[in-house]
N, C-alpha and C positions, 0 to 999 in steps of 0.2 A: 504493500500500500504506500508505502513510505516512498520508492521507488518510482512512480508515478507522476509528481512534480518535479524530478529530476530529465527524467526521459520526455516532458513533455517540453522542457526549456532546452535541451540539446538539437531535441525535433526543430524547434520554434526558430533556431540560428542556422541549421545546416538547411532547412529549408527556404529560408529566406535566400543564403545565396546563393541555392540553385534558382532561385526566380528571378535572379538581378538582370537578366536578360530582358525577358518578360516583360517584368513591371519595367523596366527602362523604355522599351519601346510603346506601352499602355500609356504609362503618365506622362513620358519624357521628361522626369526631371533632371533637371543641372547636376553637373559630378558633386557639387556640392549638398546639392539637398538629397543625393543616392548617397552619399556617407553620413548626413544625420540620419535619413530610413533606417542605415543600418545602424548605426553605432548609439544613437536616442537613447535605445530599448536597455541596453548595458550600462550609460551613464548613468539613468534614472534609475539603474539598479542599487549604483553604487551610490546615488545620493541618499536614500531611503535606507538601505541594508542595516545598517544602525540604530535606526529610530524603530525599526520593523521588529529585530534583535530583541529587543530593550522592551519594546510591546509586547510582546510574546513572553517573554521571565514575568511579566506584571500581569498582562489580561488571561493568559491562559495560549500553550503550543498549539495546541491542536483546533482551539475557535481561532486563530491567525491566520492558520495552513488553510480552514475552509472558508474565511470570510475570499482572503485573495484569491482563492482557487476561483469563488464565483467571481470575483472583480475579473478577472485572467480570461475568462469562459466570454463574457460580455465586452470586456475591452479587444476581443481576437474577432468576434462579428464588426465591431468597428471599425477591425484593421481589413478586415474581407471585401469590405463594400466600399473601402475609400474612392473618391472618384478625382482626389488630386494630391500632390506631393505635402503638399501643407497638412490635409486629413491625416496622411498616411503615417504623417511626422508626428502627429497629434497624440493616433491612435499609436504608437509604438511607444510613446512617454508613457500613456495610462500601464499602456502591459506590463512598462517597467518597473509603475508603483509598484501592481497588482503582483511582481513578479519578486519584488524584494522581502513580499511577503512568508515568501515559500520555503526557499533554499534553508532560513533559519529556522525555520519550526522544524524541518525534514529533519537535520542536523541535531539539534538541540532534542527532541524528542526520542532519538535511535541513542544518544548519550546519556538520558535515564531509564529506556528500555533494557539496557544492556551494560552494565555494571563492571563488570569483569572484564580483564586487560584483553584478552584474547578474543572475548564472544565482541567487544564493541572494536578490534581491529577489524575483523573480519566482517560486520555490518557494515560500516563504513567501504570497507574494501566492495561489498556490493552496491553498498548506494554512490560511490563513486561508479562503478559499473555500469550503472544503469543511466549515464550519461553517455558509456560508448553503445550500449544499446540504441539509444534514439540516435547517437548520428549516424551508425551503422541501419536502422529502418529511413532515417530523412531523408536520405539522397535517393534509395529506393521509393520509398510509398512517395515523395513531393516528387521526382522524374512522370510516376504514371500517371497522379493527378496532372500535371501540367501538361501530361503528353493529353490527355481527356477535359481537361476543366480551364479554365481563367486563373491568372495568377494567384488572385484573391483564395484561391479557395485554399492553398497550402494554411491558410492563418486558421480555418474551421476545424482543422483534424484537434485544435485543443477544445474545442464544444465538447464532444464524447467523454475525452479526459475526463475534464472539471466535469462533469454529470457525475461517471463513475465515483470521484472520489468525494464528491458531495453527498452520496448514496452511503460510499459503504464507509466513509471517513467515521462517521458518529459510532456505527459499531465496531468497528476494528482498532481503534488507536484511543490510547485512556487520555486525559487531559495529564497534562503537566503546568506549574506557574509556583514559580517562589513567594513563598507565603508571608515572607519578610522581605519584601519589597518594596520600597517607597511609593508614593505616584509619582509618576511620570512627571518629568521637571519639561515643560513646553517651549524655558531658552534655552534648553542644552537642545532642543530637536530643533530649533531656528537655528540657532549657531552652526549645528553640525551640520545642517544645508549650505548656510553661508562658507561655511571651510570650504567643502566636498566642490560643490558646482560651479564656485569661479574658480578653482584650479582645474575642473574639467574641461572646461566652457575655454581657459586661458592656453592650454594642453592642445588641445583641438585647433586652436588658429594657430598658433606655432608651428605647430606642423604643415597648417594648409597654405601659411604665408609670410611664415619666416617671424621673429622678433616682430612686434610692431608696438607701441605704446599703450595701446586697449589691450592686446593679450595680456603683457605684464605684469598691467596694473590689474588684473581679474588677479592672476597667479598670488598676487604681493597681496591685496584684499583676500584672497583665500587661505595664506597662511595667518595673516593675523589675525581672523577669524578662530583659525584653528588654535590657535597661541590661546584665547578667549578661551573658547571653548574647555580645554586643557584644563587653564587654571579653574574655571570652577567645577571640573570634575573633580579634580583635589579636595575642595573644599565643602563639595556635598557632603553629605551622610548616607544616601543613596544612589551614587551620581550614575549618570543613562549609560558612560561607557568607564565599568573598571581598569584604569588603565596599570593596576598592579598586573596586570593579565602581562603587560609586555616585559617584564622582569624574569619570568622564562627565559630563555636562551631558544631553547626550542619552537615555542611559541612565536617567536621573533622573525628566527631565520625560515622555517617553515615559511610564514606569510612574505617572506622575500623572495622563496626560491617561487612559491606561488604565481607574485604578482608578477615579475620577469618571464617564466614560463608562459604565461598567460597573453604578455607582451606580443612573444614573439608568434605564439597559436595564432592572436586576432590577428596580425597581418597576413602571415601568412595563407590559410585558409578561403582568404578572400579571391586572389591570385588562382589560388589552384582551382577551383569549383569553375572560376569565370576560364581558366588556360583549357580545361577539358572540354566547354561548353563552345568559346569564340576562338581559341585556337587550334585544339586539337578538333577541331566540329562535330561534335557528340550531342545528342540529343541528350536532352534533360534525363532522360531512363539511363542513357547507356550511361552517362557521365556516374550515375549513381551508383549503377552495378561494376564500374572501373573504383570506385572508393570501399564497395564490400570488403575486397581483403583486408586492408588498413584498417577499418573498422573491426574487423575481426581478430586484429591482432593485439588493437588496442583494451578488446575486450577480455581476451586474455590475459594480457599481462598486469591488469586493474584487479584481477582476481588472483594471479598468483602473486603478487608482490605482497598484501598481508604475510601470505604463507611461508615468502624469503625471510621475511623482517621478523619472524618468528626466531632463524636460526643465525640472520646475518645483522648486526646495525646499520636499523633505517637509513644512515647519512648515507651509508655505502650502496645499499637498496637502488634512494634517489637517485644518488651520482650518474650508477650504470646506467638510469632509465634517463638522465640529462645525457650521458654520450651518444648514445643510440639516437637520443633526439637531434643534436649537434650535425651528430653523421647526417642525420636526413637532412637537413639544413645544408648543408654541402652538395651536395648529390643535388640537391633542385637548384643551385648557383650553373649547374651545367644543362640545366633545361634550355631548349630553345624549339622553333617553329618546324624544325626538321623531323626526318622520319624516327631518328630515335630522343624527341624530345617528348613526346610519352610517356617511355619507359623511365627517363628520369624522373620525371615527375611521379611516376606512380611507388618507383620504388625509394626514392626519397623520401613521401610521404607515408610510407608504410613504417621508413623506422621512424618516422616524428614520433606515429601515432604509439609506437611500439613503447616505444622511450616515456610518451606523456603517462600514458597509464599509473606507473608504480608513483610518477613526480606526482599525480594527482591522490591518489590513494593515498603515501602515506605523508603526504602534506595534511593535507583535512585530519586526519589520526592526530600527526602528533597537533595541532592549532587545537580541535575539540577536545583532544582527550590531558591536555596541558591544564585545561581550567576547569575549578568546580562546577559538580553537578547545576547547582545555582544560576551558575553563570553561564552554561551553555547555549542557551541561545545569546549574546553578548558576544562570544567566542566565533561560535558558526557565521555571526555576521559580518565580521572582522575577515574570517576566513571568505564564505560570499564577495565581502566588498574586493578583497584584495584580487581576486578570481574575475571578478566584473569589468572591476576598472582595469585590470590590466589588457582585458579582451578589447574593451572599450579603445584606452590607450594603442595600443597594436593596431585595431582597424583607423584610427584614426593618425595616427603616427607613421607608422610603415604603411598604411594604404596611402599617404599621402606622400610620400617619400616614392612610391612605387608611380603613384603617378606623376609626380615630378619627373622620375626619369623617361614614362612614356612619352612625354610630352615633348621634351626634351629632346630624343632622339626621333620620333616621328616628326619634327618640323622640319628637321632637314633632310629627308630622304624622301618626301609626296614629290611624285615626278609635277615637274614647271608647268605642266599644261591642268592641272587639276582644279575645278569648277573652285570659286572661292567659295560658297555654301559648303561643299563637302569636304576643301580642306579647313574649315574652322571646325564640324563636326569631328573632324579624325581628331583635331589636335586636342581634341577633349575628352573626349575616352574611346576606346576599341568597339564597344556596342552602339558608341553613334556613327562610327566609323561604316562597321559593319550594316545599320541599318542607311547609312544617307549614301554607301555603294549597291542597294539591290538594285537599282532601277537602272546602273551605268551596264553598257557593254562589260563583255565576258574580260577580254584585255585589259580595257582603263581599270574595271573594278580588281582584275588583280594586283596591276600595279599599283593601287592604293590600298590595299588588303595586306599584301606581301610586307610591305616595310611597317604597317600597323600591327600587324601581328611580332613581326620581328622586335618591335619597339615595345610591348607589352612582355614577351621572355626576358628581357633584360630588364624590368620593374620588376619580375617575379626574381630576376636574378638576384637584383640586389638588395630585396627583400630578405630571399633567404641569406643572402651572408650577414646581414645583420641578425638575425636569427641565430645563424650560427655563435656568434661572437659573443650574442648575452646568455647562452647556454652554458658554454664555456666555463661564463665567470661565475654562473650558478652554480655548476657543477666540484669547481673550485672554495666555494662559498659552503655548501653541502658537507665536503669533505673535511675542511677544517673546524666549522663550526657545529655541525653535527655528531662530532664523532664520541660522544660524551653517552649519546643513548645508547641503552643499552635493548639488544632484543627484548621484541614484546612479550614473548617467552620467558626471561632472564628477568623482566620486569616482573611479570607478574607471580616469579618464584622468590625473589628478593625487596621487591618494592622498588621504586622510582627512585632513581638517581637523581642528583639536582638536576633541574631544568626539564628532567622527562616527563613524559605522561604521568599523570597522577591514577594513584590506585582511586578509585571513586568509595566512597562508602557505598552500605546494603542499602536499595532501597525503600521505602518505607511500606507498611504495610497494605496491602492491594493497590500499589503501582505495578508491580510486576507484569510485562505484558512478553505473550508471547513472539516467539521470531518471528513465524509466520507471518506475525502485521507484515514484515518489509515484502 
């Protein structure tokens, strides 16, 4: 059960950008307003994740998970029936409230379900799982619908969800909520907005247009927000976010190796979905069924990394699953528009996916399982936000970086004779390229196809090498500062070492809920 707003938010991303074609050519928005479509839904994740967190330890886990699940179900009809970029944009913000709602209750609730160092790795290990499940079904079930239905309708496969788990939510999953909890302080959730969204909002134009005076000052206004913020969490008595939580060691770096991880997935992924679709020419299915093995390998390895970190330390766990990532990251630096520029890309993307698995798994372990039962939903959202924003950050950082370099190198190679309509279309993304060439002759459209396509492998190219390089320093980062935990095994034969996961106390009487719920 638990499972089910995880798989519906991975669906919710991987199907979105198989439809970036689609809806490009439906709405025709600007490459700008097709990076807030995608990236809105993530930042508003990460603006909310906190206040969301914090609502949930005071009103109750499981009335959280079902209010947003329906907010999520109504705000994805919104996003279905949009008839402009602005709607679309609109509707992608509500999802994100509706969306920051979830990941925390999931998280925080499976951490009083499951007590025990081993039984709550291993939950975790599949409810990180059941993120590789939905983007291993996204690209499948969103290819056949788009090959059959209008863009819009990838957004309704979350209706059925959120029914299901508004049905069997009440009977399956007990409540949870700290019963010594203050109320909710209403300037710590303004302040932490103000932090959060002009550093996002400041993030986002930096990348799209360089330093400029407005970004800055958002960035500089969002840290002294944050400063604010800070100090009167100190000062509470029940402040909205415990920030003794980041006194861990573990706790810390987990949410580093997270957010960087994170980083490099949201650009990445963008590239490859759209390389399969407009470069390598694959219909929305086929591109979907070219991503099932990677999926499936990520699904594997989500599952067996609890069962390594049982006999090896996590830090070491992570490391291997950040090289493996690394390596794939390399491997797609040597994609290009030729006959074996598929094969890189598939097989580079196979070990990202391979490699993210265990960084995801047992990140989320140690961030939840670091903090008291109390505190976990506060924890899980911390872990969420870091997970968001870095997705967020990536699509909007490296996609913007990726189209810099499209741009860049497609204005000097449109052969001289080319219509000025459809060479301002090229210079602005590969899908206006591709659609303001259908109507030219078979020749003129290649010769401006040809070096368009060429000019988007090398954004994907230098994509992935930045990719590679923050992997790198994670993996490095994992290694030194990790190396302190000890197996979860070893853990929970000995107790927690400083900074490790914390043994949790029993929980009380008829909380006990069985596995099954997941």
């Amino acid at each position: 059960m638990l499972a089910l707003p995880s798989i519906l938010l991975s669906l919710d991303v991987t199907l979105l950008h198989l439809a970036v074609p689609h809806l490009g050519a439906a709405l025709a928005p600007s490459s700008t307003e097709m990076l807030w479509i995608i990236d809105i839904y993530a930042f508003m994740i990460a603006g909310f994740l906190v206040t969301a967190g914090t609502l949930g330890d005071r009103i109750g886990r499981r009335r959280l998970l079902l209010s947003g699940g329906f907010a999520f179900g109504v705000a994805s009809v919104l996003a279905a029936y949009a008839n402009s970029p602005e709607m679309l944009i609109a509707a992608r913000a509500l999802l994100g409230v509706a969306g920051a709602t979830l990941m925390p209750s999931t998280l925080a609730l499976i951490s009083n379900m499951f007590q025990d160092a081993k039984q709550r790795g291993t939950a975790i290990g599949i409810w990180a799982a059941s993120f590789s499940v939905g983007i291993a079904l996204g690209p499948v079930v969103g290819g056949l619908m788009l090959e059959v239905f209008w863009w819009g309708s990838v957004f309704l496969l979350a209706v059925p969800v959120m029914v299901l788990l508004l049905v069997t939510g009440p009977v399956l999953l007990p409540e949870y909520k700290d019963e010594n909890a203050g109320r909710i302080d209403l300037a710590s959730v303004v302040l932490s907005l103000l932090a959060i969204l002009p550093v996002v909002y400041g993030v986002k134009e930096i990348a799209k247009h360089g330093p400029q005076a407005g970004s800055v000052v958002a960035i500089v206004v969002g840290v002294v927000f944050g400063h604010v913020f800070s100090r009167r969490q100190l000062r509470l008595d029940d402040p909205m976010l415990d920030l003794s939580l980041f006194r861990s060691r573990a706790f810390s770096v987990a949410l580093g190796v997270m957010l960087f991880a994170a980083v490099a997935m949201g650009g990445i992924y963008l590239f490859v979905t759209q390389y399969l679709q407009m470069v390598a020419d694959l219909s929305p299915l086929r591109a979907g069924l070219w991503l099932l093995p990677a999926a499936g390998l990520l699904i594997t390895s989500s599952m067996l990394a609890p069962i390594a970190a049982r006999r090896i330390r996590p830090g070491n766990v992570t490391a291997i699953g950040l090289i493996l990532s690394a390596i794939g990251y390399v491997v797609l630096t040597q994609a290009d528009p030729g006959d074996h520029g598929l094969a890189y890309v598939l097989v580079g993307f196979g070990f990202i996916y391979t490699g993210i698995g265990p960084v995801m798994g047992l990140s989320v372990s140690l961030i939840v399982g670091s903090a008291p039962p109390e505190k976990a939903g506060a924890a899980s959202a911390l872990q969420q936000t870091s997970s968001d924003f870095g997705l967020a950050v990536g699509i909007a950082a490296l996609g913007s970086l990726g189209t810099a370099i499209y741009r860049n190198d497609v204005a000097g190679n449109l052969p001289a004779d080319t219509p000025a309509a459809v060479a301002e279309a090229s210079r602005d993304t590969l899908a206006r390229a591709l659609d303001a060439t259908a109507d030219l002759p078979g020749s003129t459209a290649d010769g401006i196809i040809t070096p368009a396509r060429e000019a988007f492998a090398s954004g994907l190219n230098g994509v992935a090498l930045v990719g590679a390089v923050l992997l790198t320093a994670m993996t490095v980062l994992a290694l030194t500062m990790l190396r302190h935990v000890p197996p979860t095994g070893a853990a929970a034969r000995k107790g927690p070492a400083d900074g490790s996961p914390a043994e949790a106390t029993a929980p009380a009487a008829g909380q006990e809920a069985p596995a099954a719920a997941l």
